[in-house]
C-alpha positions, 0 to 999 in steps of 0.5 A, spaced: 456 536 507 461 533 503 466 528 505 473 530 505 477 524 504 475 518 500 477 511 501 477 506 494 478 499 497 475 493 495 470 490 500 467 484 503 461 484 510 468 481 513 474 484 509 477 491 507 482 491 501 487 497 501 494 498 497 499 500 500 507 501 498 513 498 500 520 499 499 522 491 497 526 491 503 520 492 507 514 488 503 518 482 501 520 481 507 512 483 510 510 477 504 515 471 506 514 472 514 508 474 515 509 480 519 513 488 517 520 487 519 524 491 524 526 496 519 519 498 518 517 504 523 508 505 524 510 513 524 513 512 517 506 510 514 504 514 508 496 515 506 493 509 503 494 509 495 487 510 492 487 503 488 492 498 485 493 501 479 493 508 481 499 505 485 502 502 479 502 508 476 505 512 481 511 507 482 513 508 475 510 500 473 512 498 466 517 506 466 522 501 470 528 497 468 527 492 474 
């Protein structure tokens, strides 16, 4: 049987790194205080992003003006 989902992540014994996107209201605010603001909303999560790049690509990096 095969796996129906797949998760790329970087890898320790004790750590799993995952991308995920934010809108820069919410992940500026996440960096400098440690936690998500309270415009952030846990129903509103979208699926992990499959690898850096990926993200990268799919926001448009390096198309944008800003």
């Amino acid at each position: 049987m095969s796996a129906q989902h797949e998760i790329r992540a970087v890898h320790t014994e004790k750590t799993i790194t995952v991308y995920q996107a934010y809108h820069p209201s919410i992940g500026l605010a996440a960096a400098r205080d440690g936690k998500f603001p309270d415009t952030w909303k846990r129903d509103r999560m979208t699926w992990i992003k499959p690898s850096f790049l990926w993200m990268m690509y799919r926001c448009g990096w390096g198309r944008k003006a800003e």
